[in-house]
N, CA, C and O of each residue as an XYZ file, in Angstrom:
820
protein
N      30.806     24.006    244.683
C      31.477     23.139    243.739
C      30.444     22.248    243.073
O      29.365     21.973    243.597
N      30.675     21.996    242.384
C      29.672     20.851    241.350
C      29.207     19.572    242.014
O      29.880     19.172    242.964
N      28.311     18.986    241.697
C      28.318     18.052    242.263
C      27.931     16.911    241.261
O      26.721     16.703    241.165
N      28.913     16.006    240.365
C      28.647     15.366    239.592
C      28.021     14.214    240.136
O      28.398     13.852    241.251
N      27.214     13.628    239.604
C      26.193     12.334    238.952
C      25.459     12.730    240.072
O      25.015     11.696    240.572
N      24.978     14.055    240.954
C      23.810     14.009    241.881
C      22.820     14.384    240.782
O      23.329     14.606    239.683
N      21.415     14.499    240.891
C      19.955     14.899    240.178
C      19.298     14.586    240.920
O      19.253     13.446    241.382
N      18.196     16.076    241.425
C      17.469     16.200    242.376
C      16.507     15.264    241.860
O      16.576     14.752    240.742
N      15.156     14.957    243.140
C      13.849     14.801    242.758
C      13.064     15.173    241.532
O      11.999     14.622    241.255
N      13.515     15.953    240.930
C      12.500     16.824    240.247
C      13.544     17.217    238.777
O      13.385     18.052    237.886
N      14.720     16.110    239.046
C      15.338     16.095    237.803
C      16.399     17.131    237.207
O      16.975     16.977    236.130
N      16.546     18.075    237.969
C      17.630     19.465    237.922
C      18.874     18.253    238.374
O      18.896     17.470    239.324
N      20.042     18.531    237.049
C      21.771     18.515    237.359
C      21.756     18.977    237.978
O      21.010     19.955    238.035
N      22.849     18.515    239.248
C      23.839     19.104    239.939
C      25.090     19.195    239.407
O      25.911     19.854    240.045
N      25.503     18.556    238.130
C      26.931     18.840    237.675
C      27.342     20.283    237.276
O      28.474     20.766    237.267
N      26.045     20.913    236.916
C      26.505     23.134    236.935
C      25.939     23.359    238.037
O      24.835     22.850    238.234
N      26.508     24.124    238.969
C      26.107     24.569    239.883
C      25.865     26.181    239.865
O      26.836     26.907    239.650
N      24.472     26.791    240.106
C      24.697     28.189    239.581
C      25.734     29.128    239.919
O      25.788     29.381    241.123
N      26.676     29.786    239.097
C      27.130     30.374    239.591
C      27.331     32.225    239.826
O      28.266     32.991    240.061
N      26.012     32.318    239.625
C      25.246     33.763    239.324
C      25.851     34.374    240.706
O      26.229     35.545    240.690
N      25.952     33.599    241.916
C      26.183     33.869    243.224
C      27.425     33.102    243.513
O      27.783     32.118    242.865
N      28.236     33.755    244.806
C      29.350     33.789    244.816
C      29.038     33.121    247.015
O      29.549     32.389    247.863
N      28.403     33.643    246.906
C      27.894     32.995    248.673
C      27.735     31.526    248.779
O      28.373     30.634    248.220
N      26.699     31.458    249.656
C      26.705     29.879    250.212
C      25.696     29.616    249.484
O      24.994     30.365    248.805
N      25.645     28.257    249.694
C      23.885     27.189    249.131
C      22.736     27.909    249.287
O      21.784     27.754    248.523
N      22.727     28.535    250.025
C      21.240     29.277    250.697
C      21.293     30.391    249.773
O      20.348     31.165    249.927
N      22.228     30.755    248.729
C      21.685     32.182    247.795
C      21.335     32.051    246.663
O      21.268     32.959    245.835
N      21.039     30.764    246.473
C      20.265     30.492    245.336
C      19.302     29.298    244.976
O      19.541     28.115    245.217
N      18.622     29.598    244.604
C      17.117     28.697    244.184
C      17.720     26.993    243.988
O      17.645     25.990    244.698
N      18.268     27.258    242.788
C      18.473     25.597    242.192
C      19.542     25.312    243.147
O      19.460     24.126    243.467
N      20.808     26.082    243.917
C      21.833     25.446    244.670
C      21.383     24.780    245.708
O      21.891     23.718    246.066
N      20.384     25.333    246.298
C      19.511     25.264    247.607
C      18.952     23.759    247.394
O      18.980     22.876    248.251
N      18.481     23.653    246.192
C      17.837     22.215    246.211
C      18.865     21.203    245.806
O      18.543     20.062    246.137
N      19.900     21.291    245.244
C      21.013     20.364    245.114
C      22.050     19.934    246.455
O      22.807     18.975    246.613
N      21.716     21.076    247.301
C      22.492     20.722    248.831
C      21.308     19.634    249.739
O      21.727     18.842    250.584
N      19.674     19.772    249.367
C      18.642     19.214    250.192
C      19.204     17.886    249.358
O      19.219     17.000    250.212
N      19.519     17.505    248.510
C      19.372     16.484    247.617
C      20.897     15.376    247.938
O      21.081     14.186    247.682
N      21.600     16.201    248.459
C      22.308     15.145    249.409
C      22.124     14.652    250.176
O      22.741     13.682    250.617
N      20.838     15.376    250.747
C      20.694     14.748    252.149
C      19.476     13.829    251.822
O      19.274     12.920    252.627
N      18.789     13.920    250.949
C      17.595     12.845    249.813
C      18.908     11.319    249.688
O      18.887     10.183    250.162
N      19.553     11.798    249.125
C      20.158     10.502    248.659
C      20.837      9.584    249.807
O      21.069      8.376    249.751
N      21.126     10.611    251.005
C      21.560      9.759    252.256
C      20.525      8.851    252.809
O      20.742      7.682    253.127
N      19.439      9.435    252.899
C      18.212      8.648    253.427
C      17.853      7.690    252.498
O      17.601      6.536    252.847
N      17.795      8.130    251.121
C      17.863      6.812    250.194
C      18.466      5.409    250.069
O      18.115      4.264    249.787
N      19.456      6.034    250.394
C      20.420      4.488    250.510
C      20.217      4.159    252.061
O      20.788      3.113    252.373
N      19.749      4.601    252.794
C      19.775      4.137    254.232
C      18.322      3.467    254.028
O      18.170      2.319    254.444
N      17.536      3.955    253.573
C      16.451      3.148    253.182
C      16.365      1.323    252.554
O      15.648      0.369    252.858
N      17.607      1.540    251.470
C      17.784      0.643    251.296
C      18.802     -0.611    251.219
O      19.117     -1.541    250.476
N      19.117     -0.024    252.489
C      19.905     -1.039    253.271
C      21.924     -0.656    252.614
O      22.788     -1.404    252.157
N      21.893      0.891    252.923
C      23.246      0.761    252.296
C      23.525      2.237    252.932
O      22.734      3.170    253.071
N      25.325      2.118    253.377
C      25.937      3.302    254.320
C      25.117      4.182    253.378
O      24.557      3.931    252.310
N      25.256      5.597    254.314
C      24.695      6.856    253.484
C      24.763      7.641    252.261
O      24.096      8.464    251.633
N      26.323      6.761    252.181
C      27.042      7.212    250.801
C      26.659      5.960    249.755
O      27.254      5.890    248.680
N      25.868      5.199    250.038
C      26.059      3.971    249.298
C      27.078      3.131    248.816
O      27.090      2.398    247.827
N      27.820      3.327    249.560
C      29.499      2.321    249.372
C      29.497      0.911    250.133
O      30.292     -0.019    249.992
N      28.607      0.989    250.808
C      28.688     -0.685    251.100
C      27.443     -0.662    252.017
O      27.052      0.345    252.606
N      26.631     -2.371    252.095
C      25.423     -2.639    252.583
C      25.530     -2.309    254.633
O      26.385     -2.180    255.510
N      24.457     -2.313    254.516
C      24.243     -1.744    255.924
C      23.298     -2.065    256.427
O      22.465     -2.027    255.521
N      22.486     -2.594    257.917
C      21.210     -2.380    258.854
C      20.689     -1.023    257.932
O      21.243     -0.058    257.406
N      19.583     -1.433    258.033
C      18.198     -0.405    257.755
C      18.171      0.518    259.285
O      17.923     -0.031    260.358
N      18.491      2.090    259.142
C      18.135      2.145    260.921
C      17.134      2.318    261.276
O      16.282      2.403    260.392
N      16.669      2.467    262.726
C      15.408      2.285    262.840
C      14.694      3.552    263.215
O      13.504      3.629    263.522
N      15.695      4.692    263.143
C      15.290      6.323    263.013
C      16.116      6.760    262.187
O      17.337      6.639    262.281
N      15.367      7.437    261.097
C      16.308      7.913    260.303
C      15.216      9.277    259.802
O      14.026      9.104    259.536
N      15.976     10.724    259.745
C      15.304     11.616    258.710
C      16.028     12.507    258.379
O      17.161     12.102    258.118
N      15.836     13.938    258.229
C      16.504     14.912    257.586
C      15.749     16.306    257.263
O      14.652     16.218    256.711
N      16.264     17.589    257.571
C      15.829     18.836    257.267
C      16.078     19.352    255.727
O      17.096     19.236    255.045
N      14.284     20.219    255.265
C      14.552     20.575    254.299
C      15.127     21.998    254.311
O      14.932     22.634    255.347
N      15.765     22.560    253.379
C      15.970     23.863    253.349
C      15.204     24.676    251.981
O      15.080     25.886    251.792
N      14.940     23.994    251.481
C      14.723     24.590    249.944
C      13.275     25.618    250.083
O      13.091     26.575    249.330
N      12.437     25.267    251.045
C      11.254     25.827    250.860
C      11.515     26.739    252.034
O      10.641     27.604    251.977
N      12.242     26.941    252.993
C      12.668     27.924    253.746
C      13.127     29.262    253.436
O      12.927     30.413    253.823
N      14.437     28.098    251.830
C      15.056     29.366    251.377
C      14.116     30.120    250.094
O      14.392     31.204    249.581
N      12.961     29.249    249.742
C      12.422     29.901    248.596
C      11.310     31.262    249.328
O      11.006     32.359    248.858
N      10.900     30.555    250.715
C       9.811     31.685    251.458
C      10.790     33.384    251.249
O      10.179     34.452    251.236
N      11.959     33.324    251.140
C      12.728     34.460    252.127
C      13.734     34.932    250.818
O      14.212     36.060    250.696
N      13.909     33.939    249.995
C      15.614     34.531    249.286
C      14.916     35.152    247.823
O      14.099     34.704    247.019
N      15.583     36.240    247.921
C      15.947     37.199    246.694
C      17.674     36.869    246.120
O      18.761     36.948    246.692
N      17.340     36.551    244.991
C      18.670     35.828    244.018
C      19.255     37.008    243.562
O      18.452     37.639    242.875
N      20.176     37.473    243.657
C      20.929     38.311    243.105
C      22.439     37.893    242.043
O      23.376     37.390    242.663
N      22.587     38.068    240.809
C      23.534     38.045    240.240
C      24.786     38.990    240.690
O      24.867     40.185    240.405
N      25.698     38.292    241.402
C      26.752     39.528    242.029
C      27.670     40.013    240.804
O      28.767     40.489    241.098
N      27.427     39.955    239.904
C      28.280     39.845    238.986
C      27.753     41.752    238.269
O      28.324     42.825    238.073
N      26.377     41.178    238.118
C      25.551     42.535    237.564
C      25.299     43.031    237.899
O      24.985     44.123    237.426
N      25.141     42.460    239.752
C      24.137     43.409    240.669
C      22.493     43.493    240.633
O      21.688     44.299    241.100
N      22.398     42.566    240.040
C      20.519     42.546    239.606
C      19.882     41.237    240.069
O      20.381     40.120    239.935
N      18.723     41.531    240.627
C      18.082     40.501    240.694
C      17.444     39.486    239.715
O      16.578     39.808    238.902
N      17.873     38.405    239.839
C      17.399     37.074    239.073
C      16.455     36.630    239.464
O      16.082     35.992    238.479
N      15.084     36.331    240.884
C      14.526     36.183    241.327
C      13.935     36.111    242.483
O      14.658     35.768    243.418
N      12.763     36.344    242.721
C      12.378     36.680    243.974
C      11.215     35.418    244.506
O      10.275     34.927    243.881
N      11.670     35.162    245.793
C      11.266     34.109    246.226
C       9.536     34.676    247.590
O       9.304     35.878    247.719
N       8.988     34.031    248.062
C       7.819     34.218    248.849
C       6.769     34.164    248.059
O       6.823     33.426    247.075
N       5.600     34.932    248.326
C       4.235     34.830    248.315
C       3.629     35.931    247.251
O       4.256     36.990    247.287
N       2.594     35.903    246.359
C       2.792     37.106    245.785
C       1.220     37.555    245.775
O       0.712     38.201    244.858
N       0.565     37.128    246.894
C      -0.780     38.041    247.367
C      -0.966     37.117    248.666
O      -0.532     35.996    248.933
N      -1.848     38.096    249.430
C      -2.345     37.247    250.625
C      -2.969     36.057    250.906
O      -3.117     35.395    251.933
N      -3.260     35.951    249.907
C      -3.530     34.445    250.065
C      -2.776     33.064    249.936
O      -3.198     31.911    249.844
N      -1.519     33.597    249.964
C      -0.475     32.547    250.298
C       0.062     31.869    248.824
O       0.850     30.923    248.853
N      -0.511     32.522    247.330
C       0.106     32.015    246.174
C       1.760     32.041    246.232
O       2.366     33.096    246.418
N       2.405     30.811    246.060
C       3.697     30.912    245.796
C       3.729     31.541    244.810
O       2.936     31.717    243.885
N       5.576     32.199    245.254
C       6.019     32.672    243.476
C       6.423     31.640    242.609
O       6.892     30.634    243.140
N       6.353     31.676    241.598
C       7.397     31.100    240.655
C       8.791     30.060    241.337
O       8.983     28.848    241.240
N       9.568     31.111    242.007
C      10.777     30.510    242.245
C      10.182     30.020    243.807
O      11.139     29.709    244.516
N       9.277     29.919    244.294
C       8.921     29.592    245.530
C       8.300     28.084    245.034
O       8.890     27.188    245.638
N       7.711     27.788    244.500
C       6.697     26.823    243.775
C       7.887     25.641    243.311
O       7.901     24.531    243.844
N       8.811     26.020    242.314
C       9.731     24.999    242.549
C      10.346     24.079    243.770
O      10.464     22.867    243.953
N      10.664     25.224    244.485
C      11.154     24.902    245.836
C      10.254     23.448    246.532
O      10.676     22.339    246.859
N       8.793     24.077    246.570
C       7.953     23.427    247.164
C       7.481     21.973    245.797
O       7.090     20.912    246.285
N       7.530     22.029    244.896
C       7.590     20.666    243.763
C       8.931     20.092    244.459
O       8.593     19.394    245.414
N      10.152     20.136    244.332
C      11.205     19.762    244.573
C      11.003     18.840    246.052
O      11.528     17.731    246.150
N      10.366     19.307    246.925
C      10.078     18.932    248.299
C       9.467     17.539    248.382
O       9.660     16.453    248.929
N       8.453     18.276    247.374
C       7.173     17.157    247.224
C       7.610     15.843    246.802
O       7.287     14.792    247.355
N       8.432     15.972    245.700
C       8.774     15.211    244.640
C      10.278     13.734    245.691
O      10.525     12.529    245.690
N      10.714     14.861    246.275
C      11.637     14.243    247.075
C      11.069     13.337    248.315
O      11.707     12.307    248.533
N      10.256     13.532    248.916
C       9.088     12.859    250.006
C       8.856     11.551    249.266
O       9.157     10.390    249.545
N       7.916     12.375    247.729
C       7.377     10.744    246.946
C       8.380      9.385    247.054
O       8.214      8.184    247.267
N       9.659     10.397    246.745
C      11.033      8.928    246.290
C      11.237      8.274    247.906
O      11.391      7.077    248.146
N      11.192      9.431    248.975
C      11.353      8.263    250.120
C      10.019      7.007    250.099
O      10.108      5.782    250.023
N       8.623      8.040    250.218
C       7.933      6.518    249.908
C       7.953      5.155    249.333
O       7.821      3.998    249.733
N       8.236      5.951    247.928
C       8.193      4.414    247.113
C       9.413      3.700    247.275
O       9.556      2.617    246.708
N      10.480      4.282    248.123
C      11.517      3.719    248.370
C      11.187      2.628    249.417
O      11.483      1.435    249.360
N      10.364      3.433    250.597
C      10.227      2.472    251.178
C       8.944      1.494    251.049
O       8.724      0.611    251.877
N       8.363      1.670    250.256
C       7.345      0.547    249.614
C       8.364     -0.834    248.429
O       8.185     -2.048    248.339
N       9.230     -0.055    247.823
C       9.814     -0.970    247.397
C      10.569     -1.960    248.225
O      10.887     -3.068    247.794
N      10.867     -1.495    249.518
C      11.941     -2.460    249.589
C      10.911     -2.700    251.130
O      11.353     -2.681    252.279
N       9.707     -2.881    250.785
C       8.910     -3.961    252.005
C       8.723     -3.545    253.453
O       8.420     -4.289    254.386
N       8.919     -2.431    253.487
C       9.028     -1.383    254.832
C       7.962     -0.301    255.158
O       7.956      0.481    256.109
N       7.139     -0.425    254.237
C       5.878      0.127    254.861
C       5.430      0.052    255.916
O       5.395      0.972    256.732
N       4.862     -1.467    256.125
C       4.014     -1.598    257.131
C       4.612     -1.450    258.508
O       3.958     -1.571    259.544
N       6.172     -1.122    258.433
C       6.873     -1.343    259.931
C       7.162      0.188    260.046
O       7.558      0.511    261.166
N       7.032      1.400    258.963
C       7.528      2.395    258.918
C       6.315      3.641    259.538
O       5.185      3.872    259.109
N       6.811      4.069    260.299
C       5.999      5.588    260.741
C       6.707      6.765    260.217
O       7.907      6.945    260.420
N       5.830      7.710    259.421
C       6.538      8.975    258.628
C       5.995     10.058    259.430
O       4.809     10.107    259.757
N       7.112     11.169    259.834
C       6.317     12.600    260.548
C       6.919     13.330    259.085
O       7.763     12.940    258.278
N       6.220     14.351    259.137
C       6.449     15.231    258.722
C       6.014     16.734    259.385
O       4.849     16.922    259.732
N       7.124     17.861    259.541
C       6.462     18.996    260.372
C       7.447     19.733    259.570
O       8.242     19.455    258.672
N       6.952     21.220    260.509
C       7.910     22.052    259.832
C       7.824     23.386    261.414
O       7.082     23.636    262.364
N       8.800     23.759    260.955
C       9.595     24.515    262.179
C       8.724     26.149    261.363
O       8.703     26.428    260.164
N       8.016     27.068    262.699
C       7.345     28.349    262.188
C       8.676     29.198    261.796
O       9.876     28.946    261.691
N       7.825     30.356    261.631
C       8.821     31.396    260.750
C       9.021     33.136    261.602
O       9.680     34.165    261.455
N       8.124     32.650    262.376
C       8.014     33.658    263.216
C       7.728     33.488    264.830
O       7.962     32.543    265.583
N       7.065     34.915    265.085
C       6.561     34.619    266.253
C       5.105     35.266    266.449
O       4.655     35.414    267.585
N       4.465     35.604    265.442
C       3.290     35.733    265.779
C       2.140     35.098    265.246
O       2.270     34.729    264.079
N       1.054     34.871    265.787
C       0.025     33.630    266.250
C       0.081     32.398    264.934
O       0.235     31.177    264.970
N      -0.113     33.337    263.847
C       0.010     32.685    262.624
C       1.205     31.995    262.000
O       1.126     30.992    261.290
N       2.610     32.791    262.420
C       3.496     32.280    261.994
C       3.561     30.813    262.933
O       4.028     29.784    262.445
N       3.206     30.854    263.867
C       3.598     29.511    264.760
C       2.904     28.040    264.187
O       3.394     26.917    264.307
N       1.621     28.406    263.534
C       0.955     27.674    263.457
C       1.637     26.459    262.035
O       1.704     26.777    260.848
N       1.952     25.440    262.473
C       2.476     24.472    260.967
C       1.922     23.565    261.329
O       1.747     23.273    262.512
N       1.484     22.853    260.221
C       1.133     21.476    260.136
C       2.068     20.396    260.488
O       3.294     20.503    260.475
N       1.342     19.266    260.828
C       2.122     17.863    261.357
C       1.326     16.836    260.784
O       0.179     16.584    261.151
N       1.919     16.267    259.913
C       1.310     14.886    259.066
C       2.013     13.637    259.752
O       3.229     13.455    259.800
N       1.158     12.920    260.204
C       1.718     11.114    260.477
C       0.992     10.203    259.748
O      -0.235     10.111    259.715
N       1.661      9.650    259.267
C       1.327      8.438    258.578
C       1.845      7.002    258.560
O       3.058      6.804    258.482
N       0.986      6.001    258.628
C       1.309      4.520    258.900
C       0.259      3.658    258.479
O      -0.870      4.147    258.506
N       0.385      2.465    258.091
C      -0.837      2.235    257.446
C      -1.589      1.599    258.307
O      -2.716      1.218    257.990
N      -0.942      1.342    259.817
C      -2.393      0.927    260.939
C      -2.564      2.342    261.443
O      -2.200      2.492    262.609
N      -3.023      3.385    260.848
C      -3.446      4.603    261.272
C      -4.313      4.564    260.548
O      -4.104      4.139    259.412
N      -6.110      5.157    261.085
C      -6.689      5.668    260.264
C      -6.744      7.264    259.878
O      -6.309      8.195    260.556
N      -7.370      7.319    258.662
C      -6.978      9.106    258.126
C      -8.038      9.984    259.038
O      -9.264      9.875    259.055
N      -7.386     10.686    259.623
C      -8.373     11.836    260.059
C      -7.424     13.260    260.239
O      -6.311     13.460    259.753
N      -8.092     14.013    260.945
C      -7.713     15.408    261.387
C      -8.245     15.597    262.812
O      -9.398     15.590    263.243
N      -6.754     15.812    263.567
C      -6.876     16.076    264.928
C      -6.367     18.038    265.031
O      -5.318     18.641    264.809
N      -7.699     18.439    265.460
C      -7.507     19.766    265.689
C      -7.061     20.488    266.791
O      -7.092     21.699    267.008
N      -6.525     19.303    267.635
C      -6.270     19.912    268.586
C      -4.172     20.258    268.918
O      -3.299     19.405    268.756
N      -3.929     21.830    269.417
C      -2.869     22.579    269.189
C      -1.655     21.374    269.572
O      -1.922     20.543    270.440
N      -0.302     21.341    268.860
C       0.456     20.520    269.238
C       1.531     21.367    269.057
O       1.486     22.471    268.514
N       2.622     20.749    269.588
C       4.474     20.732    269.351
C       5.069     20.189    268.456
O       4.437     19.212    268.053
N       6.115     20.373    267.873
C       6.956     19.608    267.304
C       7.950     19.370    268.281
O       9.008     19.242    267.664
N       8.094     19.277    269.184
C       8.625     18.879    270.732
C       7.478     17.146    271.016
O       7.914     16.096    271.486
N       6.823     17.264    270.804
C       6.354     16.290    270.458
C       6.645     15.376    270.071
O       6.651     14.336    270.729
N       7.026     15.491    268.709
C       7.666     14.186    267.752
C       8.477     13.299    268.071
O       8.324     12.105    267.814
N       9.733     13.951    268.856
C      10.629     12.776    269.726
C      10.121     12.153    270.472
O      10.751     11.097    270.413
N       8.939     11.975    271.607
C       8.414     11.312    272.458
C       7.396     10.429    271.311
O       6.939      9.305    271.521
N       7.262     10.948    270.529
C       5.727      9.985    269.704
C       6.988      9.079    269.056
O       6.801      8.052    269.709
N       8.008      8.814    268.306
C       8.666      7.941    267.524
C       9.200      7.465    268.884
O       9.316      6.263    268.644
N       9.577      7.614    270.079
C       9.759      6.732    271.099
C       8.476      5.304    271.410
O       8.436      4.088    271.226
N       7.775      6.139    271.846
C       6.491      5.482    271.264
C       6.013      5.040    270.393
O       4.901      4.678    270.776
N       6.148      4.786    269.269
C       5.832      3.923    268.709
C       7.256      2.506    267.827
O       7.184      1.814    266.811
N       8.030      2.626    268.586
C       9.343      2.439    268.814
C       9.469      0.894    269.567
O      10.249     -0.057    269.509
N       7.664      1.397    270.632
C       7.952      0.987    272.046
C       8.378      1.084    272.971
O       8.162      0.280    273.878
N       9.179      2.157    273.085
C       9.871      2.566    273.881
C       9.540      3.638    275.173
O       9.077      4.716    274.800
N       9.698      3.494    276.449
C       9.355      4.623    277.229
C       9.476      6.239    276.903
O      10.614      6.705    276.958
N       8.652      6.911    276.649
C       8.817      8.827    276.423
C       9.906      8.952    277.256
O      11.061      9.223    276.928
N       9.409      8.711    278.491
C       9.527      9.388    279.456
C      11.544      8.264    280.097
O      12.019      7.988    281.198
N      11.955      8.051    278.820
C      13.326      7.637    279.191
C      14.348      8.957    278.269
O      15.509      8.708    277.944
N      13.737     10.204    277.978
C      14.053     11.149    277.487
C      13.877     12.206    278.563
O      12.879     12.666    279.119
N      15.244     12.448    278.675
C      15.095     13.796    280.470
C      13.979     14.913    279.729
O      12.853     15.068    280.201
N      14.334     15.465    278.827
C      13.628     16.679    278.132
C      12.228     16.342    278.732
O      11.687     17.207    279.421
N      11.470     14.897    278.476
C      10.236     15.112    278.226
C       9.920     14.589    279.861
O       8.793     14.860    280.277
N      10.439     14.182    280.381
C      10.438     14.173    282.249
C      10.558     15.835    282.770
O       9.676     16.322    283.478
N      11.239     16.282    282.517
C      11.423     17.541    282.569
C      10.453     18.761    282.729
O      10.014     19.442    283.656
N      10.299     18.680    280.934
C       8.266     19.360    280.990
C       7.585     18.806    280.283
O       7.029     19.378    279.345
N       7.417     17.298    280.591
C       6.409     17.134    280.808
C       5.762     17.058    279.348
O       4.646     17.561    279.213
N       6.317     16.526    278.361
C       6.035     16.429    276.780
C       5.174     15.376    276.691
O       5.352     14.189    276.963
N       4.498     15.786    276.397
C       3.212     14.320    275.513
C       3.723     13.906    273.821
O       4.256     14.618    272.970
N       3.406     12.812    273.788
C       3.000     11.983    272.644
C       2.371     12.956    271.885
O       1.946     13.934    272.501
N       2.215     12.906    270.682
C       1.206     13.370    269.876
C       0.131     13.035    269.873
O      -0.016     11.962    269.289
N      -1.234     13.691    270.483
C      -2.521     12.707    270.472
C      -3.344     11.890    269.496
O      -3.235     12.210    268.312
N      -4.158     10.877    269.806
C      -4.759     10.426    269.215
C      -3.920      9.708    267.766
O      -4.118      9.809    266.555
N      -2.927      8.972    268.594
C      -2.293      7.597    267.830
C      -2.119      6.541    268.758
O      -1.853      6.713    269.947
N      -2.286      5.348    268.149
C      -2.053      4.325    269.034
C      -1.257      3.193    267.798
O      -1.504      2.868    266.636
N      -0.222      2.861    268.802
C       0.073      2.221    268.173
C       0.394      0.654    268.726
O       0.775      0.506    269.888
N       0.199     -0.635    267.724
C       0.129     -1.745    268.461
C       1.455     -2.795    268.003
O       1.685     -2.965    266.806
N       2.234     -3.424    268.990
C       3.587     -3.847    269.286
C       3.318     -5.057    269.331
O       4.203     -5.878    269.569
């Protein structure tokens, strides 16, 4: 269904919603990023101090994030017009060296673009310096390479470097405990087996 007065990151209406496809959010390029973009605008207003829907003021919480789908669905989805039966676009990589396609490249602008607005969101409204950002991403497979994703933290009593050494995204819940202040290890999971922090952050309370 449409979604009037939403507009992604990156400036695409949501008031037409494509309707080349007859399936769910996930079968098409621009739908895909207008469903991530609800969940942009929830964190937005929670950012700035207002319920998720923005209907009335609210506590700032003190964990808040959200999954993307758009660059998941751009790695994998072939767009098909059910109407014609033809493909409208094809999403992934288009040599080994990892060049996005076309309709993959949006996906990943759209991402980008949506990240920026949480920042300056939370630079505008004075929450930097209290704010810790993860960013990760869940692999695609199961072999050596597919496992391997990056994990960005950022805070501005962090200095910039690169820690090469192998991590989890099992991780992340014990590190925002931590830097929270809070005990890891008041999370059964990470009593359990035994989950570390993410190394080489410290953070001071």
């Amino acid at each position: 269904m449409p979604l009037t007065n939403v507009t992604t990151a990156t400036g695409q209406s949501c008031a037409t919603i494509d309707t080349l496809q007859t399936g769910s959010w996930t079968d098409s390029f621009q739908n895909i990023r207008c469903y991530d973009t609800l969940k942009v605008n929830a964190i937005l207003n929670q950012i700035r101090g207002k319920r998720h829907d923005g209907s009335k003021t609210a506590p700032v919480p003190a964990v808040f994030g959200m999954n993307f789908q758009a660059v998941s669905v751009g790695q994998k989805l072939i767009e098909y017009n059910d109407t014609t039966k033809t493909i409208v676009a094809t999403g992934g990589y288009v040599d080994d060296q990892g060049t996005p396609s076309d309709a993959l490249l949006a996906e990943i602008e759209f991402v980008d673009a949506a990240i920026g607005a949480f920042s300056q969101a939370i630079n505008s409204q004075d929450l930097a310096d209290s704010t810790l950002i993860v960013i990760t991403a869940k692999h695609g497979g199961f072999a050596h390479d597919d496992t391997n994703v990056i994990t960005l933290v950022s805070h501005p009593g962090l200095q910039a470097r690169t820690v090469t050494s192998p991590v989890e995204t099992s991780q992340v819940a014990p590190t925002v405990l931590q830097a929270l202040g809070l005990s890891p290890q008041s999370l059964e999971a990470v009593c359990a087996e035994g989950t570390q922090a993410l190394p080489g952050l410290l953070f001071e309370h």
